[in-house]
C-alpha positions in Angstrom: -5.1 108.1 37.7 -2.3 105.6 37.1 -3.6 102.0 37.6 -1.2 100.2 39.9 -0.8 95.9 40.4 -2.0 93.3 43.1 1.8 93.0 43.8 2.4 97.4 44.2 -0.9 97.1 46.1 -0.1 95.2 48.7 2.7 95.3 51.2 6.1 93.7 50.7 5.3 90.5 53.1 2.0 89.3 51.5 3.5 89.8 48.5 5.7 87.1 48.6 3.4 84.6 50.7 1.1 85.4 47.4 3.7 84.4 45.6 4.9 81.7 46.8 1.3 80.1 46.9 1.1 80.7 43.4 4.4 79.3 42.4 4.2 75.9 44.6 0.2 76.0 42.8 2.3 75.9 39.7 4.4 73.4 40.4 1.3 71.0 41.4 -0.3 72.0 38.2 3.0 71.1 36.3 3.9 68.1 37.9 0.0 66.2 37.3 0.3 67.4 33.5 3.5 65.7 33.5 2.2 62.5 35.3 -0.9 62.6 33.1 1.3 63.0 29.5 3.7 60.0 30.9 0.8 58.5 31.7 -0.8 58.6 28.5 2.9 58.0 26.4 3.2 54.7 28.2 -0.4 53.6 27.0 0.1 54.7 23.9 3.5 53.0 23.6 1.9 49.6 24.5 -1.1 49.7 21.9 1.7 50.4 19.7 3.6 47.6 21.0 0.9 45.0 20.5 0.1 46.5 17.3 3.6 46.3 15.8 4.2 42.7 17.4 1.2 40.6 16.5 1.6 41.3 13.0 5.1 40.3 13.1 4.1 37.2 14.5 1.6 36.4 11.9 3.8 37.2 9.2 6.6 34.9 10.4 4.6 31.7 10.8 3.0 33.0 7.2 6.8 32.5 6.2 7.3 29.6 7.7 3.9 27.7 5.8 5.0 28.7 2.8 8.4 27.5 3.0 7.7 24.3 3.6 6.4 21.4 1.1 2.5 21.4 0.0 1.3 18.4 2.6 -2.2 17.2 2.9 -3.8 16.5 6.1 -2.4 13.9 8.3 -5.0 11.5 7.5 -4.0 9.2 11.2 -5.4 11.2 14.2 -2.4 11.5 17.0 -4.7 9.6 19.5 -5.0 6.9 17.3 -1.6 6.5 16.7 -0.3 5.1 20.2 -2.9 2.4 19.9 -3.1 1.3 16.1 -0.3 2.1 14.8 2.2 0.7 17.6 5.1 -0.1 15.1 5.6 3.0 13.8 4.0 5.0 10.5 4.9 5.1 6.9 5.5 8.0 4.5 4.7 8.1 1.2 7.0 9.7 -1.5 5.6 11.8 -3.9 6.9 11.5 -6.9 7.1 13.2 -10.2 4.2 12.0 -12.0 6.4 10.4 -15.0 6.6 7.1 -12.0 3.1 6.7 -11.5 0.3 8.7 -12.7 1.8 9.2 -16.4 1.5 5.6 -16.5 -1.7 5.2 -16.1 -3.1 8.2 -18.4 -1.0 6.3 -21.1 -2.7 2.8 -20.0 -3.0 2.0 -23.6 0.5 1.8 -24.0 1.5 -0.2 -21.5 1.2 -3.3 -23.2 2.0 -4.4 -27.3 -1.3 -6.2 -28.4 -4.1 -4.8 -25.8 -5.5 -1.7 -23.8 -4.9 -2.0 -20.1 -7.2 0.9 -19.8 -9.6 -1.6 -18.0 -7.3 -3.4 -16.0 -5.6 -0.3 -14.3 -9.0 1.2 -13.8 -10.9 1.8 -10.5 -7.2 2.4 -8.4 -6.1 -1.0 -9.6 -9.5 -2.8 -8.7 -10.6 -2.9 -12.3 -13.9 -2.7 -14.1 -16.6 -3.9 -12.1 -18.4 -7.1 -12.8 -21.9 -7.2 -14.6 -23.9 -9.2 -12.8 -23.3 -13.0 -10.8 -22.7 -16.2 -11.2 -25.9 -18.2 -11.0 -26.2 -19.0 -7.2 -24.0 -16.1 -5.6 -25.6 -13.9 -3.2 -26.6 -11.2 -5.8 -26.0 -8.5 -3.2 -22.3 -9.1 -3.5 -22.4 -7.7 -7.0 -20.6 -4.1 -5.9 -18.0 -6.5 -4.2 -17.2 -8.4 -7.4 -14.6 -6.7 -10.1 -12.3 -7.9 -12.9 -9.3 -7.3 -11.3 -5.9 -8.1 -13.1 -3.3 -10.3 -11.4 -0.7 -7.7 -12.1 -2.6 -5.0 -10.4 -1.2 -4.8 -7.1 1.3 -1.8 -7.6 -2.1 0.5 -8.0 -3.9 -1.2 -5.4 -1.1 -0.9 -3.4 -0.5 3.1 -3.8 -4.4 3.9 -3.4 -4.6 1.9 -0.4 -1.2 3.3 1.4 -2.7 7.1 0.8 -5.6 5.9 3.0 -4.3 4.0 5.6 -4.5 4.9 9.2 -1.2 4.7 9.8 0.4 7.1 7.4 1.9 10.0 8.1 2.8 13.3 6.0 5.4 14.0 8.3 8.8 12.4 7.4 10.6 12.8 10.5 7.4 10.5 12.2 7.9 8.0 9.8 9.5 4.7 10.7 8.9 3.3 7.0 9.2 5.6 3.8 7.2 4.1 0.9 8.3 4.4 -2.7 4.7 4.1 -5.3 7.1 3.4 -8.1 5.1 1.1 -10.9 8.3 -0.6 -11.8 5.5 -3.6 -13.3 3.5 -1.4 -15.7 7.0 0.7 -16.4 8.6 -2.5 -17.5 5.7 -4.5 -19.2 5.2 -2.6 -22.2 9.1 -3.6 -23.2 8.9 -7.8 -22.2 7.2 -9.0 -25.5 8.8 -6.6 -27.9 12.4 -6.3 -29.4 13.4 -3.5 -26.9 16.9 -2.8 -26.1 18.0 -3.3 -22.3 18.6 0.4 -22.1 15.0 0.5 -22.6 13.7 -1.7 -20.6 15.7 0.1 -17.3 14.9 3.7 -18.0 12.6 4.3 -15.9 13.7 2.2 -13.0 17.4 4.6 -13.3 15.3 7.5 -13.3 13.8 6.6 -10.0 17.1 5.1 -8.1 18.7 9.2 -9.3 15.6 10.9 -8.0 15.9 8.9 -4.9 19.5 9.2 -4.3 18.8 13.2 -4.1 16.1 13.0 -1.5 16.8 13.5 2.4 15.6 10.6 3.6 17.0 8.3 1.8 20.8 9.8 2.4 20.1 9.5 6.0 19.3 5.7 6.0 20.9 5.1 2.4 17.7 3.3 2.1 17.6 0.4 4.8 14.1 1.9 6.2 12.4 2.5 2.4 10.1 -0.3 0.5 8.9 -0.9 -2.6 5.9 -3.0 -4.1 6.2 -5.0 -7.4 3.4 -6.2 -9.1 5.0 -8.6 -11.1 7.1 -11.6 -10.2 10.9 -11.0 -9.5 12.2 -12.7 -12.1 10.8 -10.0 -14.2 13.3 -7.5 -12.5 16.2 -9.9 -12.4 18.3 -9.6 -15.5 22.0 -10.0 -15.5 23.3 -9.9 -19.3 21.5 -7.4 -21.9 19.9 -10.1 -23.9 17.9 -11.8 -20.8 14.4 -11.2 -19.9 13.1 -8.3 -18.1 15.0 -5.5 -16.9 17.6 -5.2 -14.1 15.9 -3.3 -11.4 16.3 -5.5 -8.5 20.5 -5.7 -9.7 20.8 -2.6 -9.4 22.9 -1.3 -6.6 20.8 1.1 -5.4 18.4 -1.4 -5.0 20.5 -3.5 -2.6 19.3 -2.3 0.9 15.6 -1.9 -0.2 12.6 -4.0 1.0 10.6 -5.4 -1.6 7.1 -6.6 -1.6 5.9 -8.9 -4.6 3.4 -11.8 -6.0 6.6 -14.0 -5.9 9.9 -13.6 -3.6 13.4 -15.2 -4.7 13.3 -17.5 -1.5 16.7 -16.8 -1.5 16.6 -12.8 -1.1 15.7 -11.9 2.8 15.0 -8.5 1.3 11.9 -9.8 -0.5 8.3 -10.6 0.8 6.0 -12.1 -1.4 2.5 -11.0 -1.3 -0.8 -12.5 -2.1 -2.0 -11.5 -5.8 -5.0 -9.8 -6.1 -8.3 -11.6 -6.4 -11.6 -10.0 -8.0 -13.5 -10.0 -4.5 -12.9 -6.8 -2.5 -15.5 -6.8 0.2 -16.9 -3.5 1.1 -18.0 -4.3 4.9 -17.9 -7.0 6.9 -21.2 -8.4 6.3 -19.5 -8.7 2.8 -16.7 -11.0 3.9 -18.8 -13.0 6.8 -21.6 -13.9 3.8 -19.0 -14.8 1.5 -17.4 -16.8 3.8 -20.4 -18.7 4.9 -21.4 -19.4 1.1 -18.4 -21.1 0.5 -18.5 -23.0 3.7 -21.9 -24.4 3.0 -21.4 -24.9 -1.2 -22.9 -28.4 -2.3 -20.0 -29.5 -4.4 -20.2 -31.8 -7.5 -16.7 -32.6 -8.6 -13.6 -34.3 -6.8 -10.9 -32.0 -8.8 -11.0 -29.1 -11.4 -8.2 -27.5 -13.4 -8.1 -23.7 -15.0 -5.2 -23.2 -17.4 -4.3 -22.5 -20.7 -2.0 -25.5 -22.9 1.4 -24.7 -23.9 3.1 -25.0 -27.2 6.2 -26.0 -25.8 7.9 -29.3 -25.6 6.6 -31.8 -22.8 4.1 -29.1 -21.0 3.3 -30.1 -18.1 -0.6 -28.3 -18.2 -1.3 -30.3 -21.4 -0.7 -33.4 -19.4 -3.4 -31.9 -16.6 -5.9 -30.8 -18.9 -5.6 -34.5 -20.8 -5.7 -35.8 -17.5 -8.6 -34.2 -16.5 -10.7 -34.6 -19.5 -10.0 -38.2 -19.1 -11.5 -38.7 -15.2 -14.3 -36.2 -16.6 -16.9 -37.8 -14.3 -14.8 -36.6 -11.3 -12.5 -33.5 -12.7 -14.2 -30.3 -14.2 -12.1 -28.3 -17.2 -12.0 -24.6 -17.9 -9.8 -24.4 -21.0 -8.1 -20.5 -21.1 -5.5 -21.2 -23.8 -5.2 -17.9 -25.9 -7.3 -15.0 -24.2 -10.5 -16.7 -23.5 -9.9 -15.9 -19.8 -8.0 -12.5 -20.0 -10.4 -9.8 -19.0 -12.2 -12.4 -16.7 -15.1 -15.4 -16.7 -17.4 -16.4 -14.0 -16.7 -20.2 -15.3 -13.6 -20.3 -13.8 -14.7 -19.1 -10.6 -17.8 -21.7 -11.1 -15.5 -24.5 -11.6 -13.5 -24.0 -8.2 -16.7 -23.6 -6.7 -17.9 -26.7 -7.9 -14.9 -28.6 -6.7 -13.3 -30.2 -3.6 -9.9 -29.8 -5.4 -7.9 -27.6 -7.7 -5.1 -28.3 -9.9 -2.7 -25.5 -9.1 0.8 -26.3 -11.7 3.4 -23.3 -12.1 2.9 -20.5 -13.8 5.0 -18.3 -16.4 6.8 -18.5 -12.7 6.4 -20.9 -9.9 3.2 -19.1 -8.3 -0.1 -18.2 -10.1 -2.8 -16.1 -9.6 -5.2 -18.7 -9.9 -3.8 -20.9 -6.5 -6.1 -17.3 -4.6 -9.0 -17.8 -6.7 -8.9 -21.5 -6.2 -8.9 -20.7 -2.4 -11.6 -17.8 -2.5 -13.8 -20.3 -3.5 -13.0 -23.0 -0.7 -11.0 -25.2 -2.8 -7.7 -26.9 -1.8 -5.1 -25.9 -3.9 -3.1 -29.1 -4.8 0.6 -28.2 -6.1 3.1 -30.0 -7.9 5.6 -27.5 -7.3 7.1 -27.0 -4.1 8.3 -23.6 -4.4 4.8 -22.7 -5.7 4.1 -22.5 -2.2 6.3 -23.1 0.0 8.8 -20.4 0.9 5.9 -17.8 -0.1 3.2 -15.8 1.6 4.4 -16.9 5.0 2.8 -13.7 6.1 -0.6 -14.5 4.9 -0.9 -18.0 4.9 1.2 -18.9 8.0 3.8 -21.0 6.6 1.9 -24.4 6.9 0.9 -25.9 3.2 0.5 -29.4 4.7 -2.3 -27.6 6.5 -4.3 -26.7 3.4 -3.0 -28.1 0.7 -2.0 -31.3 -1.2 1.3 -31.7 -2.8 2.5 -34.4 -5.8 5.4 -34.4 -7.2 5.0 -33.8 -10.8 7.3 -36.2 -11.6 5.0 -38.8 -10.5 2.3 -37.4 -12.3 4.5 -37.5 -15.4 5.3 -41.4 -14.4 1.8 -42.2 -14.5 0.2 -42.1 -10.6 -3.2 -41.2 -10.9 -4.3 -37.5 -9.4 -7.7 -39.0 -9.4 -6.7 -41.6 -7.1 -4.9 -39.3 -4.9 -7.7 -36.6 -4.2 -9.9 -40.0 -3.4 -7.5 -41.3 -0.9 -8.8 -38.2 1.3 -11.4 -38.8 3.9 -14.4 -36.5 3.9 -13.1 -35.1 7.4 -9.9 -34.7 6.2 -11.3 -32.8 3.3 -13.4 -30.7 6.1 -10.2 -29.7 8.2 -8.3 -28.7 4.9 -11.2 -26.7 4.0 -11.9 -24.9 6.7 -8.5 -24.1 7.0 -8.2 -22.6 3.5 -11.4 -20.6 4.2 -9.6 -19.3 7.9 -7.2 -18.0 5.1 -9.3 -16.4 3.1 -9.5 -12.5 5.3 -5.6 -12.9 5.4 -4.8 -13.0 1.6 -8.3 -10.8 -0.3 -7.8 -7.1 -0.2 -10.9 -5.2 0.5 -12.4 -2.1 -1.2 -10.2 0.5 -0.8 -10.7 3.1 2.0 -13.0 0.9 3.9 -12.8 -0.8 7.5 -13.5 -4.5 7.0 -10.7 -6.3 9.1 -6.6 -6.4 8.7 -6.9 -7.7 5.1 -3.9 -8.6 2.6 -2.5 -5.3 2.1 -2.9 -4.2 6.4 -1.2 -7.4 7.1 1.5 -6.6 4.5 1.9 -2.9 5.6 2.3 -4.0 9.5 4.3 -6.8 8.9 6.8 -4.1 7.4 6.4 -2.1 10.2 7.5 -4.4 12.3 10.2 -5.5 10.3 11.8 -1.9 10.1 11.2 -1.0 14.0 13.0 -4.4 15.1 15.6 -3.5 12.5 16.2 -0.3 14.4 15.7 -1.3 18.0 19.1 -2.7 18.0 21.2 0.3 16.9 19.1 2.3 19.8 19.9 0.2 22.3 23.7 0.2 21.4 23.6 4.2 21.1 22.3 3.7 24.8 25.3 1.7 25.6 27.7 4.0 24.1 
């Protein structure tokens, strides 16, 4: 029997209604397969998408990190800045290590006759002191260290790296600050038969590796500052055979701002600075005990003098000291000729304490170290230099030295007036007011441990005061770009 289809079975008509049912069924089939497949590719195509595209994403900000300079952490919060750091923030250059840091690993180089190891210690503070002086509050021992007077270039560096208002980000910066040690650089080469070539090496290495950063071809240095710890004379030489070297001279030199322990009063470039004492208050209980102690110190003597005698012809410290050991029922001596007072003594911080007065002549330049030592300790600084004072530390000790200080012409002194008869010409009040106003001082011109939150000490008032300096500079040439 022959087997026959559906389609032969059936009568022309239903077959093609059949047929047609099946082929629009088909259709329907076909057409959701397709939907489901496009369906399906599109989901696909966006997991792929997303896949593809996040990665690309990571990788390109992976790019951009490495590309850029090592920086650490911002160490100034953004909502800080608006309200401390109102004048703007400061940058710190990093420089090659030959500047700086070589330096000090070297430290007994750096001078002819003795290690500085000590002195450059501690980020510039020093070795700490063993022990007080009979009568100090003994819980001020971890505030007490020898520090040396030509420290501050350390001091200075350490401090800035901790400051609230710097910033690692040069294009935030209003002030770009350069931690050259131009003082320990040079000091090694001032007592010894150096050439002059010498003696600026390492300040012409610094003004090339300058001139090749950004930031200084965009200001050509009018917005950059520098701290020397030594006087300027030091960095002041005009002909090869002079002392020191020619930094400062240097015509690179002539649009930066320079902070130092004593300004050419004829330089508006130049701020002099306070030089570091050996106090460095940790908190402010620190300062506010120190200052009470040498508020309420019972002292014995009307006068004292701290200084070395000269061998040179008609020195004026040998007439002091000769001075002084004559009135010795009123006038206390600390003899430091030589070394006896180099790496530090409690006597001479004694002998201030002791005193109403202290004899304050020049230096090896006009200012000394020991005119902040004298104050530390209460005294009034009596001078018998003008420009030991006057001219310098405006910023600190607010430009009034009839306020808190005595002054005698040392030509007087040489033509026989009396210092003893001076200092007793003072009234006990006026001694008081003096006092207290040289104590007022005393926040303004110490610098406190480093890192810590005391009050605005020498170094914030230094920093701020440069600050300001640099914004007003610049307000100007924005509001003429306004005009224009």
């Amino acid at each position: 029997m022959v087997e026959h289809s559906l389609f032969e079975s059936q009568s022309p008509k239903k077959s093609k209604i059949i047929l047609l049912k099946n082929t629009l069924n088909s259709f329907k089939l076909s057409l959701y397969s397709c939907l489901c497949l496009s369906f399906i590719l599109l989901f696909q195509i966006l997991i792929l998408n997303f896949v593809l595209c996040t990665p690309s994403k990571s990788i390109s900000i992976h790019t951009q990190i490495l590309q850029q300079k090592p920086k650490t952490l911002p160490l100034t919060l953004p909502s800080l800045e608006n309200k401390e750091c109102q004048s703007g923030m400061v940058f710190v250059y990093d420089l090659p290590v030959l500047f700086n840091k070589e330096l000090i690993d070297n430290c007994q180089d750096l001078d002819p006759w003795h290690s500085r190891c000590n002195a450059v210690s501690n980020d510039g503070l020093g070795p700490i002191t063993a022990g007080l002086s009979a009568g100090m509050p003994e819980n001020l021992a971890p505030a007490w260290y020898w520090t040396d007077m030509f420290a501050g270039e350390i001091i200075y560096h350490a401090s800035m790296l901790k400051h609230k208002c710097r910033t690692t980000e040069p294009e935030r910066a209003t002030a770009f600050y350069i931690p050259f040690y131009a003082g320990l650089a040079v000091a090694k080469y001032l007592f010894t038969n150096y050439t002059a070539k010498e003696r600026d090496w390492h300040s012409e290495m610094l003004l090339k590796w300058l001139q090749n950063q950004h930031y200084w071809k965009r200001s050509n240095g009018s917005d950059h500052f520098i701290m020397l710890g030594r006087m300027t004379w030091d960095f002041r030489r005009s002909k090869n055979e002079d002392w020191g070297s020619s930094f400062i001279n240097m015509p690179v030199m002539k649009q930066i701002l320079r902070l130092c322990v004593e300004r050419n009063p004829w330089d508006h470039l130049e701020i002099s600075v306070p030089y570091p004492t050996g106090f460095h208050p940790k908190s402010k209980s620190d300062l506010d005990q120190w200052l009470n102690f040498v508020q309420t110190r019972n002292r014995t003597n009307l006068f004292a003098f701290v200084g070395g005698k000269r061998k040179v012809k008609s020195d004026f410290r040998s007439l002091l000291s000769s001075h002084c050991y004559n009135e010795s029922d009123s006038c206390r001596v600390v003899d430091c000729s030589g070394t006896r007072c180099y790496d530090g003594t409690w006597e001479v911080l004694e002998a201030f304490l002791d005193s109403d007065f202290c004899l304050q002549p020049r230096g090896d330049a006009h200012t000394r170290k020991s005119t902040f030592d004298c104050m530390l300790a209460g005294s009034i600084p009596v001078f018998f230099w003008k420009r030991s004072i006057y001219d310098q530390y405006q910023w600190f000790l607010m430009g009034q030295p009839e306020n808190f200080s005595v002054f005698i012409d040392r030509k007087d002194v040489r033509n026989g007036v009396s210092i003893k008869k001076v200092m007793e010409g003072y009234s006990r009040e006026q001694i008081r007011r003096m006092r207290e106003k040289v104590i007022e001082f005393i926040p303004r011109f110490v610098y406190n441990y480093i890192g810590s939150d005391v009050t605005q000490d020498a170094f914030d008032l230094a920093i701020d005061g440069v600050l300001k300096r640099f914004k007003e500079q610049k307000e100007p040439n924005n509001a003429q770009l306004k005009e224009k």
